[in-house]
C-alpha positions as CSV (number, residue, x, y, z in Angstrom):
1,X,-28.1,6.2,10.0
2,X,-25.7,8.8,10.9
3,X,-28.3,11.5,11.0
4,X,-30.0,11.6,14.5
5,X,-32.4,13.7,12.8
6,X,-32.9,16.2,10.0
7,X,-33.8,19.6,11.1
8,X,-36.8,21.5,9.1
9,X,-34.4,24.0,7.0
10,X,-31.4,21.5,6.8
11,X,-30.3,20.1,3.1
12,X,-31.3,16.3,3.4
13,X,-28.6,14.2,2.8
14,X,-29.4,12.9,-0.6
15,X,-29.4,16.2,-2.3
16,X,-25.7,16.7,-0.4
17,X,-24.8,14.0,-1.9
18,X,-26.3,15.0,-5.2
19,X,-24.5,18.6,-5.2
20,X,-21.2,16.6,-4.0
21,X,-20.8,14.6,-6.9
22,X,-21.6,17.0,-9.3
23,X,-18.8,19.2,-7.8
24,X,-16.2,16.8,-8.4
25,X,-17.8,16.1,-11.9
26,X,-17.0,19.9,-12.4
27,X,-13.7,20.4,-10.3
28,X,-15.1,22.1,-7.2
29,X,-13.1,19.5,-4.7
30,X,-12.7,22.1,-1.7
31,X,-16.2,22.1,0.6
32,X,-15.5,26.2,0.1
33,X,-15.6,26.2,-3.7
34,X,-18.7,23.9,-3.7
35,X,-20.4,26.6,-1.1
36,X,-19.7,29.4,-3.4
37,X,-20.7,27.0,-6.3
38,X,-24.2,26.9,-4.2
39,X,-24.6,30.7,-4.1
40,X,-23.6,31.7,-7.4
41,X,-24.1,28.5,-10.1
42,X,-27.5,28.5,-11.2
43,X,-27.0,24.2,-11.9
44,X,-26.5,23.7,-8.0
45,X,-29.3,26.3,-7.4
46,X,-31.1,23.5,-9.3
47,X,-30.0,20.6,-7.5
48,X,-30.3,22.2,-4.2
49,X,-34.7,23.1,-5.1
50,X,-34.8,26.2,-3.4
51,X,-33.1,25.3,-0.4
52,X,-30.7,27.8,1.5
53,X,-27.0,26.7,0.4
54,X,-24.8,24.9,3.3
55,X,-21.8,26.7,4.4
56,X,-18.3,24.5,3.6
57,X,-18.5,23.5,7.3
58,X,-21.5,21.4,6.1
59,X,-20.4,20.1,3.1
60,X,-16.7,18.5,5.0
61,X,-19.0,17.3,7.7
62,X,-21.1,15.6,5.4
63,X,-18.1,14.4,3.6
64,X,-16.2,13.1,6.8
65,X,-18.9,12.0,8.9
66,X,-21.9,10.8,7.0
67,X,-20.7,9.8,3.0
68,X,-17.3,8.2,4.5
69,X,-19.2,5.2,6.5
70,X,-21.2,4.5,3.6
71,X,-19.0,5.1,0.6
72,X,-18.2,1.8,-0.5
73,X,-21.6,0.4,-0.1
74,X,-22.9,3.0,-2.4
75,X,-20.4,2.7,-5.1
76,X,-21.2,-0.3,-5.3
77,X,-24.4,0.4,-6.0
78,X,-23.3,2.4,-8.7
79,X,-21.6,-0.8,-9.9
80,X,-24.5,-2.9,-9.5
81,X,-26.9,-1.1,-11.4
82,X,-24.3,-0.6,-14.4
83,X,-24.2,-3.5,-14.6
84,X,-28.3,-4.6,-14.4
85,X,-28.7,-1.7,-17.8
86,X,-25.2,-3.9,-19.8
87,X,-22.8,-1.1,-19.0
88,X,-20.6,-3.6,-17.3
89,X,-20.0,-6.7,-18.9
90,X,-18.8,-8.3,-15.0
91,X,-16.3,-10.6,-17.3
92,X,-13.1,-8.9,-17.3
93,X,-12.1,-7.1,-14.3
94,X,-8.6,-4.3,-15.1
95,X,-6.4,-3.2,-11.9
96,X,-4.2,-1.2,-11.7
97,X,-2.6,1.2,-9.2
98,X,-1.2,4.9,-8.7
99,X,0.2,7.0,-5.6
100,X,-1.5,10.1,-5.1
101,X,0.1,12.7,-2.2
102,X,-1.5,12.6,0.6
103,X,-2.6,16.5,2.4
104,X,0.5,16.5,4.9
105,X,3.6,17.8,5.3
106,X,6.5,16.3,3.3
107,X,8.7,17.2,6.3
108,X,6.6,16.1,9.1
109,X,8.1,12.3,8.3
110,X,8.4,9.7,11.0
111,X,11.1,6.6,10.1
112,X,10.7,3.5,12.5
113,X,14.0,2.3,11.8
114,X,15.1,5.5,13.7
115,X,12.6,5.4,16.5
116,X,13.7,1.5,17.0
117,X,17.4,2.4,17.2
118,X,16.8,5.6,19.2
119,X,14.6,3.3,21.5
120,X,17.8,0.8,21.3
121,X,19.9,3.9,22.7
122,X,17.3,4.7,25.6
123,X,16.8,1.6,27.1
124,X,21.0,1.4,27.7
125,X,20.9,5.3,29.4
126,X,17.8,3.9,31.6
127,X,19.7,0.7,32.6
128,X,23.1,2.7,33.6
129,X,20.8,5.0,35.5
130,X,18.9,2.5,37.5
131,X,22.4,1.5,38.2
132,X,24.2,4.7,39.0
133,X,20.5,4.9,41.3
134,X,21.2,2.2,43.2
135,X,24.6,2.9,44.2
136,X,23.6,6.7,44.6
137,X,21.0,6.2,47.2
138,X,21.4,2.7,48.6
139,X,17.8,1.5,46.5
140,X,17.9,-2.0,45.8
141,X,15.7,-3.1,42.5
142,X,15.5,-7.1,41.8
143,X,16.1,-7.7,38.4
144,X,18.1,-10.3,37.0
145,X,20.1,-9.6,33.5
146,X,17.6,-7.2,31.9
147,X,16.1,-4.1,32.8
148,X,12.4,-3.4,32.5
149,X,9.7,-1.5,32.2
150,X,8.2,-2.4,35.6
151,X,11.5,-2.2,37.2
152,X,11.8,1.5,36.3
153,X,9.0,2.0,37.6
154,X,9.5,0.8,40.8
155,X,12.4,2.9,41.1
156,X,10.4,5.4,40.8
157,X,8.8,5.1,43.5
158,X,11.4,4.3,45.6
159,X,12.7,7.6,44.8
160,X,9.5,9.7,45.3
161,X,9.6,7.6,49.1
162,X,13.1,8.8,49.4
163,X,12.3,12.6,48.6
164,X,9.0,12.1,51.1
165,X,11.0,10.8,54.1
166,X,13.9,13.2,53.8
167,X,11.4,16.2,53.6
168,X,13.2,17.6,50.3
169,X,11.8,19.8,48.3
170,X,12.2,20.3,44.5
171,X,13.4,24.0,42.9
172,X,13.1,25.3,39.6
173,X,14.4,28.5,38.3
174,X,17.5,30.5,38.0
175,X,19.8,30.7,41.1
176,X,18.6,27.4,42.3
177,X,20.7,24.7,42.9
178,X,19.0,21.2,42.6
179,X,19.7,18.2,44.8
180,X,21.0,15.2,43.0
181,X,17.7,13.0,44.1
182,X,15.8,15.9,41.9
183,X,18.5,15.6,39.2
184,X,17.9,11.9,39.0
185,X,14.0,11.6,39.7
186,X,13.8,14.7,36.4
187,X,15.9,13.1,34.5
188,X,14.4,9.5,35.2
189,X,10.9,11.3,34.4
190,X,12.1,12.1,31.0
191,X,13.5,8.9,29.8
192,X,10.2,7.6,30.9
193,X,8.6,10.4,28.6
194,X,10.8,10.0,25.7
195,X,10.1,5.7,26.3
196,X,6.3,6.5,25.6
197,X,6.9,8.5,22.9
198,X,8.8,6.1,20.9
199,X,6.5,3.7,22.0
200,X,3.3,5.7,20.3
201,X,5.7,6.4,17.0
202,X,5.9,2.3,16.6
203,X,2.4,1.5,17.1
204,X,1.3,4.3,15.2
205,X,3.7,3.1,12.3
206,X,2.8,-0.3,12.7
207,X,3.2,-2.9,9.6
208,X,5.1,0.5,7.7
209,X,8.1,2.1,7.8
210,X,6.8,5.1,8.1
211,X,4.0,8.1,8.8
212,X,3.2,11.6,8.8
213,X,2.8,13.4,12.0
214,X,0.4,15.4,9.8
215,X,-1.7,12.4,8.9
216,X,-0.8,9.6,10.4
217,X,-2.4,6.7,8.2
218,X,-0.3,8.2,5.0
219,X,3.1,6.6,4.6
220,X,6.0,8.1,2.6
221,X,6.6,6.6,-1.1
222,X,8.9,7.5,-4.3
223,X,6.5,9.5,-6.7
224,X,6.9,9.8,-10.4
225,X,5.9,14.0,-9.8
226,X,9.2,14.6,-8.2
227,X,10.3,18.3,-9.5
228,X,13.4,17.9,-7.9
229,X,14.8,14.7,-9.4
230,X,16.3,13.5,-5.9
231,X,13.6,11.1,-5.5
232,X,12.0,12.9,-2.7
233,X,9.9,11.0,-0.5
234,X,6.3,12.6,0.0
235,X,3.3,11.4,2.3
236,X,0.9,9.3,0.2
237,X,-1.7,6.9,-0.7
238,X,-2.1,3.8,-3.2
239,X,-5.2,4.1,-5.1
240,X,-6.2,0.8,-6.8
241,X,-8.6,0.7,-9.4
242,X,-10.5,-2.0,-10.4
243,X,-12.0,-0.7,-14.1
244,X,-14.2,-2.3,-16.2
245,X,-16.1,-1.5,-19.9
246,X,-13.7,2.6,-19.0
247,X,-16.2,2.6,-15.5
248,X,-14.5,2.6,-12.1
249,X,-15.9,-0.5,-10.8
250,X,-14.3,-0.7,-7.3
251,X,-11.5,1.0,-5.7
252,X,-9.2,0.4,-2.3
253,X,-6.9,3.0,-0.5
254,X,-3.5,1.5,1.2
255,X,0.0,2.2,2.7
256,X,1.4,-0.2,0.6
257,X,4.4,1.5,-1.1
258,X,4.0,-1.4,-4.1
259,X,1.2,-2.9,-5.9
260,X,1.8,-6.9,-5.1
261,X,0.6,-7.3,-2.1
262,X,-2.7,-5.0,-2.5
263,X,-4.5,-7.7,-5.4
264,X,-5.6,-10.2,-2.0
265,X,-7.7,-7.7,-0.5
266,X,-9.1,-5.3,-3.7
267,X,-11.0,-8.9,-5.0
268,X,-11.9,-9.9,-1.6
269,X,-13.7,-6.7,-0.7
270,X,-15.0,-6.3,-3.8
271,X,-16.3,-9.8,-4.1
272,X,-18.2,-9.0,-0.5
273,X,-19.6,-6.1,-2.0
274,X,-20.6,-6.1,-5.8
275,X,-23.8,-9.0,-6.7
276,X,-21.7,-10.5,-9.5
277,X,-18.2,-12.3,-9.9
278,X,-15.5,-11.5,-12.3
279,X,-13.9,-14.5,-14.1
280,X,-10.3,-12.6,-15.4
281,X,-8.1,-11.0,-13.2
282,X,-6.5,-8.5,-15.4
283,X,-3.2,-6.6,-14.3
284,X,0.3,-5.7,-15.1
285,X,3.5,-7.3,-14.0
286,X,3.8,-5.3,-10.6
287,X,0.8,-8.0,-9.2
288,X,2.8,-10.5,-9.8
289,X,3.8,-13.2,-7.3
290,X,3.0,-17.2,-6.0
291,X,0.8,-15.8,-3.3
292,X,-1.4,-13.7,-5.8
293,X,-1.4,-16.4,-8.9
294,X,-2.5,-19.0,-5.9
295,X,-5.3,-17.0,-4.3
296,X,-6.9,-16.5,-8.1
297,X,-6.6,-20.4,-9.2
298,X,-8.3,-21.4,-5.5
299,X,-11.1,-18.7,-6.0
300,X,-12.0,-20.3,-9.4
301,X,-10.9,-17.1,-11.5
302,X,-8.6,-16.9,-14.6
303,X,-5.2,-14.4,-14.1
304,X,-4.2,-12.7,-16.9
305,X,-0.7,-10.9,-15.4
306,X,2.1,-9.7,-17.3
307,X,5.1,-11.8,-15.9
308,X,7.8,-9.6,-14.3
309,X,10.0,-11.2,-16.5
310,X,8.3,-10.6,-19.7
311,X,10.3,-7.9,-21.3
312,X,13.7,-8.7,-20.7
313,X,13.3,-12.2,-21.4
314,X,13.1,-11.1,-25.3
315,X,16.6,-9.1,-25.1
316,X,19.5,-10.9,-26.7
317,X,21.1,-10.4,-23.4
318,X,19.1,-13.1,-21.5
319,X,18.6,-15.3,-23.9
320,X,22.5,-15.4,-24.2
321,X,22.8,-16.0,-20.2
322,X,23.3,-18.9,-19.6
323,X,23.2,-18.9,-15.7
324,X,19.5,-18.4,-16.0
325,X,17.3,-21.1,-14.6
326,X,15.0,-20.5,-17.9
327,X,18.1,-20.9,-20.4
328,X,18.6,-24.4,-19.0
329,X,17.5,-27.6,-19.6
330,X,14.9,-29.3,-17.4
331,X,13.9,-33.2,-17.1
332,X,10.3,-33.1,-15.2
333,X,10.9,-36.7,-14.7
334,X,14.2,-37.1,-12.7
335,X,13.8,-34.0,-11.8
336,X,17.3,-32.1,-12.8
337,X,18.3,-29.0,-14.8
338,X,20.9,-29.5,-17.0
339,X,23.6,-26.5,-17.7
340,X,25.5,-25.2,-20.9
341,X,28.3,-27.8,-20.4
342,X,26.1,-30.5,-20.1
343,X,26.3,-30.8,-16.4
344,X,23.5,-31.9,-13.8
345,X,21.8,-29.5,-11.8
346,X,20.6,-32.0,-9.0
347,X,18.1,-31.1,-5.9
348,X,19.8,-30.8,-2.8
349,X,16.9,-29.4,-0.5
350,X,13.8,-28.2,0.1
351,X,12.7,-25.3,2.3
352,X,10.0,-23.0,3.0
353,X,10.0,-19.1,2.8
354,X,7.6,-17.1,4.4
355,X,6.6,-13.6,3.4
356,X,5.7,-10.4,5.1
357,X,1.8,-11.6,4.6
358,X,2.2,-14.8,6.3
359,X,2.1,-16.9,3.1
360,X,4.4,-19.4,2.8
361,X,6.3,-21.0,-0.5
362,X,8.8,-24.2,-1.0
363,X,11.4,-23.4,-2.5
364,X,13.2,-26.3,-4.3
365,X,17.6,-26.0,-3.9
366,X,19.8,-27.4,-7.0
367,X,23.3,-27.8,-7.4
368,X,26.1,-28.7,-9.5
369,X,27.8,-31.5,-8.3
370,X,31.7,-30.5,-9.7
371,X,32.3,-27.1,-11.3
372,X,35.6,-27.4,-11.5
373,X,38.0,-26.4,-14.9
374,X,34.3,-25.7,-16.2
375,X,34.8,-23.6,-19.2
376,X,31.9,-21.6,-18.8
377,X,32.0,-20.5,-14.8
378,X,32.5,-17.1,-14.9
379,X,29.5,-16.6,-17.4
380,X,27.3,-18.7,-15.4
381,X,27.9,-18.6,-11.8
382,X,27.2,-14.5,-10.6
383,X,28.0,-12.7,-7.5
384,X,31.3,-10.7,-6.6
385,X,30.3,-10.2,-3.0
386,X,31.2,-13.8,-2.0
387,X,34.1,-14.8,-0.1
388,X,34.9,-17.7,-1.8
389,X,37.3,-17.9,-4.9
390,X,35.9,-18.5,-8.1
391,X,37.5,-21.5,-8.4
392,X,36.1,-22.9,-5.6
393,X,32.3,-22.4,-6.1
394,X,29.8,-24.6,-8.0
395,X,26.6,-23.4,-9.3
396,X,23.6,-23.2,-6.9
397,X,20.1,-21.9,-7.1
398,X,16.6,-22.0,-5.7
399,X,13.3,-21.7,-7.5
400,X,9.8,-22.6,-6.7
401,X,8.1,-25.4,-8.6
402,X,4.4,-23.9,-8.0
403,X,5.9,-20.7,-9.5
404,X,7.4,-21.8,-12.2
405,X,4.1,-23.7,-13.3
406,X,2.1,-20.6,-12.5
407,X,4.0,-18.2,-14.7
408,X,4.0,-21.0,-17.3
409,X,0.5,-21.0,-17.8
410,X,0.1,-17.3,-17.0
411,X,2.7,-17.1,-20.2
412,X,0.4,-18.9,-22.7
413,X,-2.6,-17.2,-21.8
414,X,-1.1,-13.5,-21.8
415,X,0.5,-14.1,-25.6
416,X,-2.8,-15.7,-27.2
417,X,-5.5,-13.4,-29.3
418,X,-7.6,-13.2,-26.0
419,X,-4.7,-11.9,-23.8
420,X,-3.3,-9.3,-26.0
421,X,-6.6,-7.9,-26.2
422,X,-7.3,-8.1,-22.5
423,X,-3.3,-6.4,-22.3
424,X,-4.5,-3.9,-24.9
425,X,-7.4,-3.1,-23.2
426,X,-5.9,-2.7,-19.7
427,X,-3.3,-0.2,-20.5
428,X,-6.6,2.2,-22.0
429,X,-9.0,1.8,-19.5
430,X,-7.1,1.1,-16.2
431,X,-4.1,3.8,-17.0
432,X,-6.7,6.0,-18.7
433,X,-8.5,6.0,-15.1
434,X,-5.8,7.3,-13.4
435,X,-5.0,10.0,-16.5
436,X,-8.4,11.2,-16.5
437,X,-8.0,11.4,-12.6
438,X,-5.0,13.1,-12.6
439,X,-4.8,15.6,-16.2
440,X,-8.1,15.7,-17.1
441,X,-10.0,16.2,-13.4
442,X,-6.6,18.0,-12.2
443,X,-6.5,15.8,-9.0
444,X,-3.1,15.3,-7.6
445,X,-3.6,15.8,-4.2
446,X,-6.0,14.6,-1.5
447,X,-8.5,17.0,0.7
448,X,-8.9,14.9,3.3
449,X,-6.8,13.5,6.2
450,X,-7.2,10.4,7.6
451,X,-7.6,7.1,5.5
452,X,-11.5,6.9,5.8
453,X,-11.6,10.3,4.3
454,X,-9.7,9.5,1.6
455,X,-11.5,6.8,0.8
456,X,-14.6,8.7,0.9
457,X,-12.9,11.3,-1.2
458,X,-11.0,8.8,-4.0
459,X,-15.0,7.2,-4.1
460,X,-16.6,10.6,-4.9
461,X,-13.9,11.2,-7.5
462,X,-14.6,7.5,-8.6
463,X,-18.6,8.2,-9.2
464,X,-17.8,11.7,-10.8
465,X,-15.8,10.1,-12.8
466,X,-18.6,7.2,-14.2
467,X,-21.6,9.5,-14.7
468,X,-18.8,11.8,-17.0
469,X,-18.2,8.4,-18.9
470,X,-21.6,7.6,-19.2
471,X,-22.8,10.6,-20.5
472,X,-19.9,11.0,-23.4
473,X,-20.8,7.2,-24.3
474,X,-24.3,8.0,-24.4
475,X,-23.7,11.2,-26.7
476,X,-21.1,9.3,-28.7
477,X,-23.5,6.0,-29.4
478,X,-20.9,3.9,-27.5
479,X,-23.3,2.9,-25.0
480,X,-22.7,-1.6,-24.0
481,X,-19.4,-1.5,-25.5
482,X,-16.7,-3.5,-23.2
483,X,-14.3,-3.8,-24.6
484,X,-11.7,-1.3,-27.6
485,X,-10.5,-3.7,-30.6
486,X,-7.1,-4.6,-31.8
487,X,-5.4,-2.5,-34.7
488,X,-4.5,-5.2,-36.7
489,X,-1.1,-4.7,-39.6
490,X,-1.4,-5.3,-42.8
């Protein structure tokens, strides 16, 4: 549907999209290598049946303005029909998530806390002018305690009235002197500049902190490739892939700096798009959080998520602390934790916490009732920042019941024969996505500006990617296997 037509000696769009992906199954990612590809490979000779070859103009319009609309909707077509021939088994879905740099400048950064206190700065030099205005040239502006926009601008006209009637006329240039109406009116003109300007830089950053002026949907993130070791902060993207039986099932492209808050919308898109629902929600401990362990129980699915928590909690060192909510007891029944010394832990309140997403979380407050001469104080109650003697605090915390219950039952499933497969079997196939992404194909940076692009671009790498698998399963006789098995000690 993007074609308004295709002209007699033009490539049609499915063989473009045939030569495409066998470009990235072969490394030719620029539009320019793929051209020469065209005029000198005798394979996309082959592909292209006799057809002149498209300049690289061709191939990045195609890539831009026809594949990127309809990306998503054909890989998962892909999907679909792996799973129709038993390539997929659609039970076990593995996600995981990587940062890939973005094609922009690493200096061309844009921080919104800046902008915001620069903004700050401007609105107090535009209020002292307005001021300094009035009493300048007799112009009266009702306001009451605050400054705005609108009252600027009527100012501004005022002024340009002023200049009219008195018949003055603005110089530029050396040897000129400038009136002090022209001093005021330029240098009102440029605050009103520089106010649109931060202006654009918020909206443009929106829900981030930040953007490139070279491609304004990638944000600035902490990469693991940091040749420096400063921890440089370079324009990228998050990739999420959802994998399944070592095939690239779905994929989304994000700001998001972290991987929490990008689970929600990866299995709602991908349950819009795909014909078939997956049951387990595999993923590692960076998806973890109330908000993503509630979404998966009210869609009907099973989450299999490492808890944050998981390592440490089998060091010595926590098990020995004895401040930890998890090292005390806890009656269900009156509802109380009960501390090293044998103390009660009573609730004191209830509130709710609501996140950057909008979802919100009760949050259950206990405390101590007397800490005092309590042996065990300084090992259990943490915190040097607080103003209030040692002596004089008792032990408080907040934790969420639903939580708690959640990573509970996330626990037992995660430790049992099915979930240390599933664990097993994550780290191989999702991680080995990304490493056959990024060392095998030699992809580490994106071709494409804009986040559409990219998309388009991490979907054609995605595809490349599948037919590669499922031609070395086919000539290895791995073909309907899900799933790799445990290594079991003797």
């Amino acid at each position: 549907s993007t074609y308004s037509r295709v002209r007699e000696n033009q490539v049609s769009p499915r063989k473009m999209l045939k030569i495409m992906i066998y470009g990235y199954m072969n490394k030719f990612y620029s539009s320019r290598d793929i051209e020469n590809a065209c005029r000198r490979d005798i394979n996309f000779m082959f592909l292209l049946e006799d057809s002149p070859a498209p300049d690289h103009a061709t191939f990045a319009r195609f890539r831009s303005l026809h594949f990127a609309p309809c990306a998503e909707k054909i890989l998962a077509e892909m999907s679909n029909f792996l799973y129709d021939i038993g390539e997929i088994s659609g039970e076990a879905i593995f996600i995981d998530g990587t940062k890939i740099e973005a094609y922009a400048n690493k200096y061309s950064f844009v921080w919104k806390k800046a902008v915001t206190k620069n903004t700050a700065k401007l609105l107090i030099k535009i209020a002292d002018l307005v001021k300094e205005c009035e009493d300048l040239y007799d112009i009266k502006v009702a306001y009451k305690n605050m400054v705005q926009m609108k009252h600027v601008k009527k100012l501004r006209k005022k002024l340009y009235a002023l200049k009219n009637s008195e018949g003055i006329q603005f110089v530029h240039g050396c040897g000129k002197r400038k009136t002090s109406l022209q001093r005021s009116i330029e240098t009102l003109e440029e605050y009103l500049s520089k106010f649109k300007e931060y202006t654009k830089k918020v909206y443009t950053c929106g829900s981030r902190n930040s953007y490139s002026k070279t491609d304004v949907d990638a944000t600035f993130m902490r990469m693991k490739e940091d040749a420096m070791k400063n921890g440089q902060l370079k324009p990228a993207y998050n990739l999420q892939h959802g994998v399944d039986s070592e095939y690239v099932v779905w994929l989304t492209i994000g700001p998001q700096p972290t991987d929490t808050t990008t689970l929600i919308p990866f299995l709602k898109i991908m349950e819009e798009r795909l014909k078939f629902k997956y049951l387990k929600i595999v993923a590692d401990a960076g998806y973890e959080s109330e908000e993503n362990y509630s979404f998966i129980e009210e869609n009907n699915q099973i989450a299999f998520i490492k808890p944050a928590n998981y390592e440490i909690s089998k060091t010595r060192k926590f098990k020995n602390d004895i401040g930890k909510i998890e090292n005390m007891e806890y009656n269900e029944a009156k509802d109380f934790y009960t501390c090293r010394s044998g103390k009660q832990l009573k609730k004191e309140s209830i509130k709710i916490k609501k996140s950057k997403t909008g979802y919100e979380s009760e949050k259950t407050i206990y405390a101590c009732e007397d800490c005092s001469n309590c042996s065990c104080k300084i090992s259990c109650i943490k915190g040097n920042n607080s103003k209030i003697p040692i002596e004089q605090r008792t032990k408080k915390f907040e934790t969420s019941k639903k939580f708690n219950r959640q990573r509970k039952d996330d626990l037992e499933r995660i430790v049992s024969d099915e979930g240390c497969l599933l664990r097993v079997n994550r780290s191989i196939q999702a991680e080995g996505s990304f490493a056959q992404l990024k060392q095998d194909m030699d992809f580490r940076r994106f071709m494409c500006r804009g986040q559409n692009n990219v998309l388009a671009e991490s979907i054609l790498l995605a595809m490349a990617l599948n037919i590669n698998k499922l031609h070395r399963k086919i000539q290895a006789n791995r073909t309907g296997k899900h799933l790799f098995e445990l290594k079991k000690t003797a």
